[in-house]
C-alpha positions, 0 to 999 in steps of 0.5 A: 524334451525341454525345448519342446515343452518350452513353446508350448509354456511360451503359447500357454503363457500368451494365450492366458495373458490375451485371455485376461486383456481380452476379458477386459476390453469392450467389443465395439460391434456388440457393446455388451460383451468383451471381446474374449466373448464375442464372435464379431468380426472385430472381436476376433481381430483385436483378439489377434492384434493383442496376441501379436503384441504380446508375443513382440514383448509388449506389456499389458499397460501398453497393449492397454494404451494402444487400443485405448490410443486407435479405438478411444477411451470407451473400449476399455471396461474399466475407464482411468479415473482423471479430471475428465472423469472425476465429475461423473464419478463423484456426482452421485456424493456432490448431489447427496452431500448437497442434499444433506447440507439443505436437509441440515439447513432446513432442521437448524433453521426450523429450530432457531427461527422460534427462539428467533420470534420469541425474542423478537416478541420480547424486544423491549419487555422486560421478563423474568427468565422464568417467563421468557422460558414459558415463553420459549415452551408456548412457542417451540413446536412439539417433536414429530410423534410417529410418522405423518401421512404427509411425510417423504416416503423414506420416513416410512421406510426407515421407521419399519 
C-alpha cells in the first residue's frame, strides 16, 4: 500500500511546489497575471518546463535562475535587489531626504539672515546689549500664526 500512496506524495509534493513558483513568476503574454493563473499558450508551457524541472531535482533558486537566465530579469515579481536596481528602489528616499535638507536649508537660513542684518546694521556702533537685544526684537519676523491662504497645501492638511 505504501508504494502506492508513495507517488501520489511524490505528485502532490510537485504540484504544491510548481504551484508556489508559478504564482511567483509573470506571464509574458499577459503581463498581469502569473502564470499559475493565465491560460496563455506561454503560460501553460512554462507551467510544464517548472514541473519537469522539478521532478529532475532542481531546487527552486535554480528553477528561478533558469527562467530568470532564458526570459530575463523581468518574468520574476519580485526583482533581486542589486546595484542596478538600487537607484530605482532607493530614489523615492534620495528625493524626500533631498527635499527635506532644502526645506531645513531654507528654515536656518530664514532665521539666521535677521540676526545677520542686525549686525550688519550695528557694524561699528557701539550698543548696549539691551539695544542690541531691541534690536533683535524689531528685526526677527513674528512666528506664522495659523495657516496663510498662500501656504502649500499639505500645511492645511496637516494642521486638520
Amino acid at each position: 500500500m505504501e508504494n502506492e500512496e508513495d507517488p501520489v506524495k511524490r505528485q502532490q509534493i510537485v504540484d504544491a511546489r510548481a504551484r508556489n513558483i508559478s504564482h511567483n513568476v509573470r506571464c509574458l503574454e499577459c503581463g498581469s497575471q502569473s502564470i499559475e493563473e493565465s491560460q496563455a499558450d506561454i503560460a501553460v508551457l512554462l507551467r510544464k518546463l517548472i514541473r519537469d524541472e522539478i521532478r529532475s531535482g532542481k531546487s527552486d533558486k535554480d528553477i528561478y535562475k533558469k527562467l530568470e537566465d532564458q526570459y530575463g530579469e523581468t518574468i520574476l515579481y519580485a526583482p533581486k535587489f542589486d546595484w542596478q536596481t538600487a537607484g530605482l528602489w532607493l530614489s523615492p528616499l534620495l528625493i524626500a531626504g533631498a527635499a527635506g535638507g532644502i526645506w531645513a536649508y531654507g528654515r536656518h537660513r530664514q532665521r539666521t539672515n535677521v540676526h545677520l542684518l542686525a549686525l550688519n546694521l550695528t557694524r561699528g556702533i557701539p550698543l548696549t546689549p539691551k539695544e542690541k537685544e531691541t534690536m533683535l526684537e524689531i528685526l526677527t519676523p513674528p512666528p506664522p500664526q495659523g495657516i496663510l491662504p498662500s501656504s502649500p497645501w499639505w500645511t492645511r492638511w496637516l494642521s486638520n
